[in-house]
N, C-alpha and C positions, 0 to 999 in steps of 0.2 A: 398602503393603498396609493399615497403619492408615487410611489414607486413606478406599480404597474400605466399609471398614468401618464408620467414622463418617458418609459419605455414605449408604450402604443403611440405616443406622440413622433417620437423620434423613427419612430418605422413606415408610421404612415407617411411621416415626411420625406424617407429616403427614395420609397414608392413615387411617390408624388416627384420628385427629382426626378428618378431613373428614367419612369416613364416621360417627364418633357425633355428627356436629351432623342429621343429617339422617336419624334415627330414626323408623318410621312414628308414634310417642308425638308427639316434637318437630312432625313435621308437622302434627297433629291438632291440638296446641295452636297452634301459628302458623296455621292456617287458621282456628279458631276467630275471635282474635285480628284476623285480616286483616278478616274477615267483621262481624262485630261482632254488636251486635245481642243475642239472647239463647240465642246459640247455645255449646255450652260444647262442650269438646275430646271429649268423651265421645259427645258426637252427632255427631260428624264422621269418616268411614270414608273414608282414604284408597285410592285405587289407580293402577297405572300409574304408578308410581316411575320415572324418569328421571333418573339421578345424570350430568350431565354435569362435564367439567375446572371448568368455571366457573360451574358453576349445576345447578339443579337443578328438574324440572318435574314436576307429580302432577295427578291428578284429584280431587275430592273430593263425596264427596256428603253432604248435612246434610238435616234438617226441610225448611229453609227452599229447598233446590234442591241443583241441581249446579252446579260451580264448576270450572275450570280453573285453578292454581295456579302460579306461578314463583316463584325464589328465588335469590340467588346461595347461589355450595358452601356457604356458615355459615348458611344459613337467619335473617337477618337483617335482607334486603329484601323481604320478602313480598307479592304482589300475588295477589288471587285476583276473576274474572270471572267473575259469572254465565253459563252458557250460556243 
């Protein structure tokens, strides 16, 4: 029974990680970031949150345009494409 106990522990907790790497803040500044230029996290309005197993996908719009975003779960490879 310890077993199943320390198992559901350690998943809920990976949950509970995955989900605060990929906070709409955290995204604001990674796209900022992606984007470059002299655009800062504060002028970036994310939407269309897609948390998938292994990555995760938003929309973003800035000043400078709209931008389609991907990332894996840690939000750590960030790629975002103008549309």
């Amino acid at each position: 029974m310890s077993k199943v106990v320390k198992l559901c522990f350690l998943v809920i907790t990976g949950v509970a990680i995955v989900g605060c790497a990929s906070t709409p803040a955290n995204l604001q500044r990674e796209t900022a970031k992606s984007i470059g230029g002299n655009v800062t996290s504060g002028q970036v309005n994310v939407s269309s949150i897609d948390r998938g197993a292994i990555d995760i996908t938003w929309k973003a719009s800035t000043p400078t345009g709209n931008y389609d975003c991907s990332a894996d779960d840690m939000v750590r490879h960030v790629e975002c494409t103008k549309k």
